[in-house]
GURODREN-346084 format. One record per residue (C-alpha): residue number from 1; chain; x, y, z. Coordinates in steps of 0.5 Angstrom, whole numbers, plus 500, padded with zeros to 3 digits. Layout:
<koldos>
> NUM | A | X | Y | Z .
...
</koldos>
This chain:
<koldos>
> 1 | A | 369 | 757 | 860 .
> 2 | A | 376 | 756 | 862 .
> 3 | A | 380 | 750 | 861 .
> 4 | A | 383 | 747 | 867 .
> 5 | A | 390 | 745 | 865 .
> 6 | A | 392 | 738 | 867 .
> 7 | A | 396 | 736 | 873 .
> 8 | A | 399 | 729 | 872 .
> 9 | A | 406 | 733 | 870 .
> 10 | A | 407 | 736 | 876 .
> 11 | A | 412 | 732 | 880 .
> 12 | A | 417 | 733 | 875 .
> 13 | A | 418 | 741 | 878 .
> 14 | A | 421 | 737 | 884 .
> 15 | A | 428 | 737 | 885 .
> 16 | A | 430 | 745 | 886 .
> 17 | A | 437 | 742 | 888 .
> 18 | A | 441 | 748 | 892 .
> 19 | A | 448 | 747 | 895 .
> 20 | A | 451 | 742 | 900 .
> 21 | A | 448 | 737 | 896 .
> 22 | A | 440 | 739 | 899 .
> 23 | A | 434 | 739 | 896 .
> 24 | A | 428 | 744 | 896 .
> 25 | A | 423 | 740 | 891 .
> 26 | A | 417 | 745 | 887 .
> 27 | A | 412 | 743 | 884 .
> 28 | A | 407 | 747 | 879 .
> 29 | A | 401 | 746 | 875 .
> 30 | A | 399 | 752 | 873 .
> 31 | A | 399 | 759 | 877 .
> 32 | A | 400 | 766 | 877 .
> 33 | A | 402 | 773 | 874 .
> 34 | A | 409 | 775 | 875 .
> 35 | A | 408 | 779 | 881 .
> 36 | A | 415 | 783 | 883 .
> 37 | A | 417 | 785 | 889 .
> 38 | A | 422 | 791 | 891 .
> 39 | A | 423 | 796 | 898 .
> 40 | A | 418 | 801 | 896 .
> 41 | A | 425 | 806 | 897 .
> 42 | A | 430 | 802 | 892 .
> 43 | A | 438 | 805 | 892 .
> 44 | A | 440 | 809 | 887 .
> 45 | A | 444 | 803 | 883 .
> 46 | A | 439 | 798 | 881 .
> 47 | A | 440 | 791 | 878 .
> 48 | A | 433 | 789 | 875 .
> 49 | A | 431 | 785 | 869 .
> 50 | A | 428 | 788 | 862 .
> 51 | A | 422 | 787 | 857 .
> 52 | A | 418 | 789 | 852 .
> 53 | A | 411 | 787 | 849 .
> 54 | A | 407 | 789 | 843 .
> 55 | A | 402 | 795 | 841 .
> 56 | A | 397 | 799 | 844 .
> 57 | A | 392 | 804 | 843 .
> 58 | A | 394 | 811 | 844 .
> 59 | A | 391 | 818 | 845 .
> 60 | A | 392 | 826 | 845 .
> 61 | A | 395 | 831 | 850 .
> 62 | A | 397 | 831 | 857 .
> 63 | A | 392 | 835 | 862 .
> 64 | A | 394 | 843 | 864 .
> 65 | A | 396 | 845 | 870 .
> 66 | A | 400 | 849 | 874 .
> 67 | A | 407 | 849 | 874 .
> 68 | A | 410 | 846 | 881 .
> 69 | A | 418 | 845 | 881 .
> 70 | A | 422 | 845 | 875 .
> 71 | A | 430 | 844 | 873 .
> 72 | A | 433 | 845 | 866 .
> 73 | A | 439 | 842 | 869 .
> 74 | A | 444 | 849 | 867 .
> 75 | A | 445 | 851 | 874 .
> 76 | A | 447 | 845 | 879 .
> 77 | A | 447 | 849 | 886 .
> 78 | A | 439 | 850 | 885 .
> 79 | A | 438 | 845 | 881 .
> 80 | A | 433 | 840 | 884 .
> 81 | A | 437 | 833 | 884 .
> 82 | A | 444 | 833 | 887 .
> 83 | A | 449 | 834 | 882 .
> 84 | A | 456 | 829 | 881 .
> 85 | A | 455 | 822 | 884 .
> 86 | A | 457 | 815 | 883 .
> 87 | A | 457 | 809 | 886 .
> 88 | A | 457 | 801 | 885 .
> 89 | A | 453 | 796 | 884 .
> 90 | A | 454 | 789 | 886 .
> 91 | A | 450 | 784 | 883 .
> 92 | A | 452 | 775 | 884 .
> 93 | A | 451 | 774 | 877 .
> 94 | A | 454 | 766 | 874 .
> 95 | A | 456 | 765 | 881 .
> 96 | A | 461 | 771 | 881 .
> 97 | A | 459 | 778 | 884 .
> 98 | A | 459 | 782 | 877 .
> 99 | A | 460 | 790 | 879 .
> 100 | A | 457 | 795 | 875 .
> 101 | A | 458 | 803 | 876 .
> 102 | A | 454 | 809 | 875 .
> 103 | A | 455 | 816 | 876 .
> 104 | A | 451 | 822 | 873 .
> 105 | A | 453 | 829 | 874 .
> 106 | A | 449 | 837 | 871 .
> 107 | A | 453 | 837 | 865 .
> 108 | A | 452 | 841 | 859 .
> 109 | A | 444 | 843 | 862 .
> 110 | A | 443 | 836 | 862 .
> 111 | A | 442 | 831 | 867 .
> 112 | A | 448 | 826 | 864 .
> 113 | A | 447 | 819 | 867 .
> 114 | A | 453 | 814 | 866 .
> 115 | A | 452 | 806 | 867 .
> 116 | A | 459 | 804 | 865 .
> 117 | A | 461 | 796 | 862 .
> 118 | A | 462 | 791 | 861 .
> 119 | A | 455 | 788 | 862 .
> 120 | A | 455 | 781 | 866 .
> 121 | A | 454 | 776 | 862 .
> 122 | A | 448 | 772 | 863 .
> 123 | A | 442 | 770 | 859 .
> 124 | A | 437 | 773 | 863 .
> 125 | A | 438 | 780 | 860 .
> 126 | A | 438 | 783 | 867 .
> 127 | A | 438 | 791 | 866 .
> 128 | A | 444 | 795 | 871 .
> 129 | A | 443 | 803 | 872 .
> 130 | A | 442 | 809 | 876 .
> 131 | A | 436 | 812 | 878 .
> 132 | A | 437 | 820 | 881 .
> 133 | A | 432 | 822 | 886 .
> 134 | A | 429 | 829 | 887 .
> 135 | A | 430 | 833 | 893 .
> 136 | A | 423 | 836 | 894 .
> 137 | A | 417 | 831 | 896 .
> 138 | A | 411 | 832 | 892 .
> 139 | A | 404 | 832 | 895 .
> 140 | A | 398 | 834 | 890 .
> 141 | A | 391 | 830 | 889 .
> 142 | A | 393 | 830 | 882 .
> 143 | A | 400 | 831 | 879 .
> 144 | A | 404 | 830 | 873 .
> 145 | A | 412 | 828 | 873 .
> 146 | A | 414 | 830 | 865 .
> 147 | A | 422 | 830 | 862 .
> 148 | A | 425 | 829 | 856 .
> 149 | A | 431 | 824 | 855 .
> 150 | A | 435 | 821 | 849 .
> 151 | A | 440 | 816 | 849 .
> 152 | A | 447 | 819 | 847 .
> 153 | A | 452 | 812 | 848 .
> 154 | A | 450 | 805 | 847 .
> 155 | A | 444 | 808 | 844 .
> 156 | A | 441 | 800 | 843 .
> 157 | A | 443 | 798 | 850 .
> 158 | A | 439 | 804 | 853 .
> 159 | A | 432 | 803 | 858 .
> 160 | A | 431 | 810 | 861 .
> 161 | A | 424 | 813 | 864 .
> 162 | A | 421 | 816 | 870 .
> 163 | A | 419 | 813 | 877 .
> 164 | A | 414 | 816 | 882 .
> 165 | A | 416 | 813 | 889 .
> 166 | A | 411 | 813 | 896 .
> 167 | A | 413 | 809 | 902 .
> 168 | A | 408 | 804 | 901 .
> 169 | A | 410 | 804 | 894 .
> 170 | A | 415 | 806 | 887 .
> 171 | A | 411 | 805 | 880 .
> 172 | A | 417 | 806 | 874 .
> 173 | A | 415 | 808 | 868 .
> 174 | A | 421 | 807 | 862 .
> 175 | A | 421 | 806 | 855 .
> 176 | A | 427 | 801 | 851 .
> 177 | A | 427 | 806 | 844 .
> 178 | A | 430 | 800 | 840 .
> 179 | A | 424 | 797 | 841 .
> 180 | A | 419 | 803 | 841 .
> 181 | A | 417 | 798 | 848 .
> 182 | A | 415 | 801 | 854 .
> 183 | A | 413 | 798 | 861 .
> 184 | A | 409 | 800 | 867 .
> 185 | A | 412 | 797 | 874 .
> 186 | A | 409 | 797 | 881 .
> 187 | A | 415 | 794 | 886 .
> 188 | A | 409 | 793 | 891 .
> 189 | A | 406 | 790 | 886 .
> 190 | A | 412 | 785 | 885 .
> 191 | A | 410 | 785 | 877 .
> 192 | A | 409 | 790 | 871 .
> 193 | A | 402 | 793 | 871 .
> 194 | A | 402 | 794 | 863 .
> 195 | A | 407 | 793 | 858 .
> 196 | A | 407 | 794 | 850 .
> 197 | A | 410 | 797 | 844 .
> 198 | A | 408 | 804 | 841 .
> 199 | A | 410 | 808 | 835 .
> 200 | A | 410 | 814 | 840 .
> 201 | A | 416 | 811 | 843 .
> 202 | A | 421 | 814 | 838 .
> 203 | A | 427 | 811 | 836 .
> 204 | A | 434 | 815 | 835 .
> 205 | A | 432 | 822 | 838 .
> 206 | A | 429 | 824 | 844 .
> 207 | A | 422 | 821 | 848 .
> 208 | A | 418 | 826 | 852 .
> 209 | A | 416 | 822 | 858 .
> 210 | A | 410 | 824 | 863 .
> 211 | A | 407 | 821 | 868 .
> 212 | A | 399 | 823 | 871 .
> 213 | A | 396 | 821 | 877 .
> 214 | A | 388 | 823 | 877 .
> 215 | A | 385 | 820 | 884 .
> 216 | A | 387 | 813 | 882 .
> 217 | A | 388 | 814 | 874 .
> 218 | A | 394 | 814 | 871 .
> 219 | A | 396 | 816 | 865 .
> 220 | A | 402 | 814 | 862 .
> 221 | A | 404 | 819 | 855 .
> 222 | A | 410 | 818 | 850 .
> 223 | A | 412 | 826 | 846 .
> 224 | A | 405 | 828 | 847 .
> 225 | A | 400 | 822 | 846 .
> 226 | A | 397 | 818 | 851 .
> 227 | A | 400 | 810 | 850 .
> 228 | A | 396 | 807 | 857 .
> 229 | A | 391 | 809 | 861 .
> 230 | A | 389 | 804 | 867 .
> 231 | A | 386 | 805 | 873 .
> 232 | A | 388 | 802 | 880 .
> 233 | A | 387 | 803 | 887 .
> 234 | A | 393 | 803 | 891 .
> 235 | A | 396 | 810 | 887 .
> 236 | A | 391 | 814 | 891 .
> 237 | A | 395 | 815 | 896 .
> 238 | A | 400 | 821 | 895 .
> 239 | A | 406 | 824 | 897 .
> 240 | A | 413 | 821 | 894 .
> 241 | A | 420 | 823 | 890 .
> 242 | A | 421 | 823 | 883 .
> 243 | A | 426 | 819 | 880 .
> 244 | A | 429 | 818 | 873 .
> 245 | A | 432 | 812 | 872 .
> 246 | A | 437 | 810 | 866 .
> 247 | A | 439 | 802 | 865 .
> 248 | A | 444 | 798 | 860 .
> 249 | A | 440 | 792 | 858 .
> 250 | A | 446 | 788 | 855 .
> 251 | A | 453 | 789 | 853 .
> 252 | A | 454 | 797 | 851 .
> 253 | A | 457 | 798 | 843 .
> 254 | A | 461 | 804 | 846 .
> 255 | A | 463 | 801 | 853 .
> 256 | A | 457 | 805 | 858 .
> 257 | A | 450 | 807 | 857 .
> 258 | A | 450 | 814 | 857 .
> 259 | A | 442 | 818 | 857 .
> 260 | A | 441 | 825 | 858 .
> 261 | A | 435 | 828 | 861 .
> 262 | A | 433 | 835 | 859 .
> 263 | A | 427 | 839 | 862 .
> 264 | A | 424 | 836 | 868 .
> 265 | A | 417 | 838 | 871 .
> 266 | A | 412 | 837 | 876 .
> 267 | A | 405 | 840 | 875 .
> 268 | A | 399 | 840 | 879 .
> 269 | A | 394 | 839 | 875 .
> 270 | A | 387 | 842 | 873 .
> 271 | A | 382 | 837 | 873 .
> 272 | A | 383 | 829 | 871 .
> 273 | A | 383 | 827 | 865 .
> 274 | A | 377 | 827 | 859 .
> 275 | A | 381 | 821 | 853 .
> 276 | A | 376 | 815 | 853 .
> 277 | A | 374 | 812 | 859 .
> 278 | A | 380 | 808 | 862 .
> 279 | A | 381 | 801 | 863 .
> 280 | A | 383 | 797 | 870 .
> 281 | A | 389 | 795 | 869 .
> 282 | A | 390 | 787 | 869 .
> 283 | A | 393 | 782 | 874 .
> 284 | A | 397 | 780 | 868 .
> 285 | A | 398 | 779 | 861 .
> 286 | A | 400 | 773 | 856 .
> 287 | A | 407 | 772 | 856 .
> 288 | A | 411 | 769 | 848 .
> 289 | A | 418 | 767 | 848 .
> 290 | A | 421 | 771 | 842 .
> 291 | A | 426 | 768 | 838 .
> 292 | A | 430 | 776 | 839 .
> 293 | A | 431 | 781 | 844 .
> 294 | A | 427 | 783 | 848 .
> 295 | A | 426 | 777 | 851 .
> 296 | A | 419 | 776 | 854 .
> 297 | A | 413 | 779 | 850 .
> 298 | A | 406 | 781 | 853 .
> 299 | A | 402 | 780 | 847 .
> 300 | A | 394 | 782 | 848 .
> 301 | A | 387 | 779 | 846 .
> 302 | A | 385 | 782 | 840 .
> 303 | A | 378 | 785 | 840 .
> 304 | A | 378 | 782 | 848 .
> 305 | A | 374 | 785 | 853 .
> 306 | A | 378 | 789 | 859 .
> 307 | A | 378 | 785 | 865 .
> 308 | A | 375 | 788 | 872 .
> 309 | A | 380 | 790 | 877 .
> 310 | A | 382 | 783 | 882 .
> 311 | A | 383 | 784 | 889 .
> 312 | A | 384 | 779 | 894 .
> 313 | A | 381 | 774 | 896 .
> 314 | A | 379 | 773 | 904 .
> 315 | A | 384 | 769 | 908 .
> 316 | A | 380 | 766 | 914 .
> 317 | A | 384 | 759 | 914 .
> 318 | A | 391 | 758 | 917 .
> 319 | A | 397 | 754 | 916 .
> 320 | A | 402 | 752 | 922 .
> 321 | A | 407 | 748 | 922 .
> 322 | A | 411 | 748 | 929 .
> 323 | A | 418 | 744 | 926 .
> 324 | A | 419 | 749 | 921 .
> 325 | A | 416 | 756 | 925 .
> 326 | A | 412 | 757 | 917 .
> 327 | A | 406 | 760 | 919 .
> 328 | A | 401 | 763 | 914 .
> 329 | A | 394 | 764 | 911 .
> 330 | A | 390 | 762 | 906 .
> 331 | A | 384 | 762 | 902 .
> 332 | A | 378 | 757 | 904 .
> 333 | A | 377 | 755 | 897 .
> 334 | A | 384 | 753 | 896 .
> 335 | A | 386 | 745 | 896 .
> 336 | A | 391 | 745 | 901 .
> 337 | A | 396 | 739 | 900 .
> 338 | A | 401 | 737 | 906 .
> 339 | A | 408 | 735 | 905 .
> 340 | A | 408 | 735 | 898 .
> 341 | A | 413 | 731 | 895 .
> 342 | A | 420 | 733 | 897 .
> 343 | A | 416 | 741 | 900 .
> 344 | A | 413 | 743 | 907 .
> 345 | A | 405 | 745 | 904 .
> 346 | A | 402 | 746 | 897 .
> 347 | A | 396 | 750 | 896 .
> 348 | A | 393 | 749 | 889 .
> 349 | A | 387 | 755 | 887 .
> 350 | A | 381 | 752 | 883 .
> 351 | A | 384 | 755 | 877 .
> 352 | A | 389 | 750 | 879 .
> 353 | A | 394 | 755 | 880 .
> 354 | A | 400 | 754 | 885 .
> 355 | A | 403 | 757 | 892 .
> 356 | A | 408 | 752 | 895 .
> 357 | A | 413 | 752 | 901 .
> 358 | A | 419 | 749 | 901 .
> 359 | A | 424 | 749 | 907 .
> 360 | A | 430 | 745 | 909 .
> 361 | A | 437 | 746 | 913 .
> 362 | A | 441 | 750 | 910 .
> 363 | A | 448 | 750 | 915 .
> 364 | A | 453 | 754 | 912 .
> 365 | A | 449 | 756 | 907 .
> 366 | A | 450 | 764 | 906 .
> 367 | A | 443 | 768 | 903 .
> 368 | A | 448 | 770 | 896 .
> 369 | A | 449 | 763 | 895 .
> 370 | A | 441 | 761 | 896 .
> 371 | A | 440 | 767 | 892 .
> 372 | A | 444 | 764 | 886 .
> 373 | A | 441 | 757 | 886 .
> 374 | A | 435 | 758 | 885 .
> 375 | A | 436 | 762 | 879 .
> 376 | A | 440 | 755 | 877 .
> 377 | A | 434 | 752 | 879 .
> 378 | A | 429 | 756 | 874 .
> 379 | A | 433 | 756 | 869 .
> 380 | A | 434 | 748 | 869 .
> 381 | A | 426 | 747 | 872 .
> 382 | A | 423 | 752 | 866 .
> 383 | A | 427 | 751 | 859 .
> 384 | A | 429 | 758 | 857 .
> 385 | A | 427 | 762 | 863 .
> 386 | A | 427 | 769 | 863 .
> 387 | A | 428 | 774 | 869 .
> 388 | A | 423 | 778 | 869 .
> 389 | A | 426 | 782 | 875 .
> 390 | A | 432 | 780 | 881 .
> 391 | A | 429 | 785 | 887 .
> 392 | A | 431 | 784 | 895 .
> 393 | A | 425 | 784 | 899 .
> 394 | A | 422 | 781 | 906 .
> 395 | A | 420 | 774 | 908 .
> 396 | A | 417 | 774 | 915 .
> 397 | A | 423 | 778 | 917 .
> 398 | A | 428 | 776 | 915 .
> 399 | A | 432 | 779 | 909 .
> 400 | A | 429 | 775 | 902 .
> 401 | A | 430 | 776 | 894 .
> 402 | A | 424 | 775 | 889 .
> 403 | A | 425 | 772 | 882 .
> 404 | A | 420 | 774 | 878 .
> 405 | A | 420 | 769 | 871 .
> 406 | A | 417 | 767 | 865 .
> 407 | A | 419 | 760 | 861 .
> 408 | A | 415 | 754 | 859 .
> 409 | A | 413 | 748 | 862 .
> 410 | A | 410 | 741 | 859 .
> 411 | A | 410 | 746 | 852 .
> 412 | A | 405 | 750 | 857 .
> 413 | A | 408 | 758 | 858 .
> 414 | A | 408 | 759 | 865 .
> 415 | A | 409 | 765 | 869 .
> 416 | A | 411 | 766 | 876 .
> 417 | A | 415 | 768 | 882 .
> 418 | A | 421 | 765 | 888 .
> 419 | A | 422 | 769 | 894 .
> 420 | A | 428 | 766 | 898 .
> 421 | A | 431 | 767 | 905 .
> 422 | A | 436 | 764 | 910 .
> 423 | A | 434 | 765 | 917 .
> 424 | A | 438 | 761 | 922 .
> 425 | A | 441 | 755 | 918 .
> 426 | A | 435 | 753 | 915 .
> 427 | A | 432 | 755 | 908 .
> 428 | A | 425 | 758 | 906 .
> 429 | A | 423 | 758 | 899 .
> 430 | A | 415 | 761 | 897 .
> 431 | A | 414 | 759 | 891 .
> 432 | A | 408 | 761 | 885 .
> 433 | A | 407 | 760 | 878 .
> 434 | A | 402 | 759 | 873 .
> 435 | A | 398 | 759 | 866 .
> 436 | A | 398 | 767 | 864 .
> 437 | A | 392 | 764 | 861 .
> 438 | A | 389 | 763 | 869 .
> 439 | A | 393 | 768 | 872 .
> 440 | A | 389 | 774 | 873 .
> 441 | A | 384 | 772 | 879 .
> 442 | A | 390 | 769 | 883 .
> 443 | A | 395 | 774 | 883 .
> 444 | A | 393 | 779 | 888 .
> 445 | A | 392 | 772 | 893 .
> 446 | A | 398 | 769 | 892 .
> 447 | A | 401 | 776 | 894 .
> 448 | A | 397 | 777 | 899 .
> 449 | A | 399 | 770 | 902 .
> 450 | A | 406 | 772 | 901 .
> 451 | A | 405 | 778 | 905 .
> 452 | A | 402 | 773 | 912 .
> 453 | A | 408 | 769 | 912 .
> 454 | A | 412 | 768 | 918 .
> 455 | A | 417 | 764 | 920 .
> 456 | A | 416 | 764 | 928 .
> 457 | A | 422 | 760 | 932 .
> 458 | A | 421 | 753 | 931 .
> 459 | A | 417 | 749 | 937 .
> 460 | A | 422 | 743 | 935 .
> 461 | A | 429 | 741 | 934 .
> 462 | A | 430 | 742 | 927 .
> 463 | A | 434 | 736 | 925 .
</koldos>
C-alpha cells in the first residue's frame, strides 16, 4: 500500500521570483522522476550535468557478430570521424556566460579529444564536453557500438562513454572512472533510464565500453561483463549515428580534461542476447544526497522486484485558457486545480504527483535571463538542489530549456523537471515534481502532457 504524502506544505513552493520584479509561484507536493529533455541530434560541444549511483549485478561477455565498420584511428583520411576540430560552448553559468573549448583531433592511433578550463564555478556539478559523431549511419535490427577509452589528463575530472543518436531520439551511454559509476540517458526521455555503480567500470586504465541493441533490449557492457540489461520499447526504431562523448565535471587538476578513444566498432550482431532475463527499465529510481561527489546517488531497493515498463496514461480531457494561449491535455483521473496561488493551472495525480503551469508578462525579458532565474529559483525553493541536467528544448514551438533536478523539500527528497520559454513578452513555466517513491506511474504521463502543450495567440489582451 503506498503512503500518500501530505499536502498541507505546498503553497511554501510559491514565489519563483524572475526578473523586473515579477513573479511565477510554483507549488509541489509530491511528483515525479526526472524526465530530461534534448534535440534528439544534439551539437558537438554540450553542457549537461553529471551523476552516479551505487552497485548492480553484472554478467558475461558481448554477443558475436560480424564486423560492419571500424577505426583504429592511425589513419585520419579514412578514418570514420573527421579529424581536427574545434569549438566553443557557451553556457549562462552564475548569471555570466562561461566559455568552454573543445577540440579533438586523430593523434598517436587514437581518437584525442580535449575539454579545456577553467571550469565555471557553480554548484550544480554540470559536466561541459565534446561528442564526435561518426560519418556513416547505422542501419541493423541488432547491433553493437564498442571503444576503448582512457582518461590521459585530469583523470578525476573525466566522464566519457558512447551515444547511439536516431531522429527520434539520442541514448548516452558514459562511465565516471573516479567513481566506477556509470549512466544510461535518453534526451527524448528527459531522465537517466539506469544509473549505478559497478567494479567493472575500472579506475586508472582504460574501459572497453559497448553498447547492444537486440530488438528492444539493451545491453550495456564495461570490459567485458554485462552491468545493465533493460528492455524498453522505443529502441525499436533503428537507423542513427555513433557518438563518443568526453566531458569535464569539475575543475580539471591539470588545465583540461584530456580522453583517448582507441578501437571504435560496430557489429551487426548474430542472435539477442542469452544472459539472464532482462529487466524493464524503471521510470525512476530513489535519488539520496551525499555529503561528496557525486552529487546525486540512485540507490536501489534490495531485494525489490523489477517493476513492469509504464507508459502513459490516456489524455481524453482538455485544458484552454484563452487570456494565456495555454492549451494542453490531460489525464481524466487527475485533479485539476485553476488558478493556484500566484500559477495558471495545477494537475495533481492520484499519487499526488505535481504539473503546474505558470505564465506572466515578461516585457523585456530575454530567454537566457529566464533560463537563469529558474535555476536560482530551484536552488532557493529546494535546499541543496542538484542539476541533474540543463538540455535546450521545445514548449509549443517556441525555443525552451528543461532543468532536470533533484533536492529535498519539507525533508522529503524530491525529484523533477522546469521547462521554460518566452514567447512574445510573456513567460511560460511547466513544472513537475515528485517523491521518487511516487514517481514511477506518473513520469511517462507528465512527458506526455509536456509533449500536448501549445501556447496559441491569446484571444484576449494580456495586460
Amino acid at each position: 500500500m503506498r503512503r500518500t504524502p501530505s499536502t498541507g506544505g505546498l503553497g511554501r513552493l510559491a514565489a519563483i521570483c524572475l526578473l523586473a520584479g515579477t513573479c511565477l509561484g510554483a507549488c509541489s507536493g509530491s511528483a515525479g522522476s526526472s524526465a530530461p529533455s534534448s534535440s534528439a541530434n544534439p551539437s558537438a560541444g554540450e553542457s549537461v550535468a553529471a551523476t552516479a549511483a551505487p552497485a548492480n549485478s553484472a554478467a558475461e561477455g558481448g554477443v558475436a557478430g560480424k564486423l560492419l565498420r571500424a577505426d583504429d584511428f592511425s589513419d585520419p583520411t579514412h578514418g570514420l570521424f573527421p579529424d581536427h576540430q574545434s569549438g566553443v560552448i557557451r553556457q549562462l553559468v552564475a548569471g555570466k556566460t562561461a566559455e568552454i573549448p573543445w577540440e579533438w583531433q586523430y593523434d598517436a592511433g587514437s581518437l584525442l579529444v580535449k575539454v579545456h578550463g577553467p571550469y565555471p564555478d557553480n554548484n550544480t556539478r554540470m559536466i561541459f564536453g565534446a561528442r564526435p559523431t561518426s560519418a556513416d549511419k547505422i542501419a541493423e535490427d541488432d547491433f553493437a557500438i564498442e571503444v576503448k577509452a582512457e582518461a590521459t589528463q585530469s583523470a578525476p575530472q573525466a566522464v566519457y562513454g558512447i551515444e547511439f543518436a536516431t531522429d527520434d531520439d539520442t541514448t548516452r551511454f558514459t562511465v565516471v572512472p573516479e567513481t566506477g559509476s556509470y549512466g544510461l540517458y535518453s534526451y527524448n526521455e528527459r531522465r537517466y533510464l539506469s544509473q549505478a555503480r559497478s567494479s567493472s567500470v575500472l579506475h586508472g586504465q582504460p574501459n572497453v565500453l559497448r553498447m547492444e541493441f537486440h530488438s528492444d533490449l539493451v545491453r550495456l557492457l564495461a570490459n567485458g561483463k554485462e552491468i545493465e540489461s533493460g528492455s524498453y520499447p522505443s529502441f525499436k526504431a533503428r537507423s542513427g549515428v555513433a557518438r563518443l562523448t568526453a566531458y569535464m565535471d569539475s575543475a580539471p587538476a591539470d588545465q583540461e580534461v584530456d580522453v583517448r578513444f582507441t578501437d571504435f566498432k560496430v557489429m551487426a550482431l548474430d542472435a539477442p542476447a542469452s544472459s539472464a532475463s532482462p529487466r524493464p527499465y524503471p521510470t525512476s529510481r530513489p535519488v539520496t544526497p551525499t555529503p561528496a561527489p557525486p552529487p546525486a546517488l540512485v540507490t536501489p531497493v534490495p531485494g525489490a522486484t523489477p517493476r513492469p515498463t509504464v507508459v502513459a496514461a490516456p489524455l481524453p480531457l482538455t485544458f484552454e485558457d484563452a487570456r494565456s494561449g495555454v492549451r494542453l491535455s490531460y489525464p481524466q483521473n487527475w485533479r485539476r486545480m485553476d488558478n493556484p496561488p500566484n500559477g495558471l493551472v495545477a494537475f495533481t495525480s492520484p499519487d499526488q504527483n505535481l504539473v503546474e503551469i505558470f505564465t506572466l508578462p515578461m516585457p523585456g525579458v530575454t530567454p537566457d535571463q529566464l533560463d537563469e532565474v529558474t535555476l536560482k529559483m530551484l536552488q532557493t525553493v529546494f535546499p541543496g538542489v542538484k542539476i541533474i541536467s540543463v538540455v535546450p528544448t521545445v514548449l509549443g514551438t517556441s525555443r525552451a530549456q528543461q532543468t532536470v533536478f533533484s533536492g529535498t523539500f519539507g525533508g522529503r527528497n524530491m525529484v523533477g523537471w522546469a521547462v521554460n520559454t518566452i514567447k512574445s513578452g510573456r513567460g511560460y513555466l511547466f513544472f513537475y515534481v515528485a517523491q521518487p517513491s511516487l514517481a514511477a506511474d506518473d513520469t511517462p504521463t507528465a512527458a506526455a502532457m509536456l509533449k500536448t502543450f501549445v501556447i496559441d495567440s491569446p484571444k484576449q489582451p494580456v495586460l
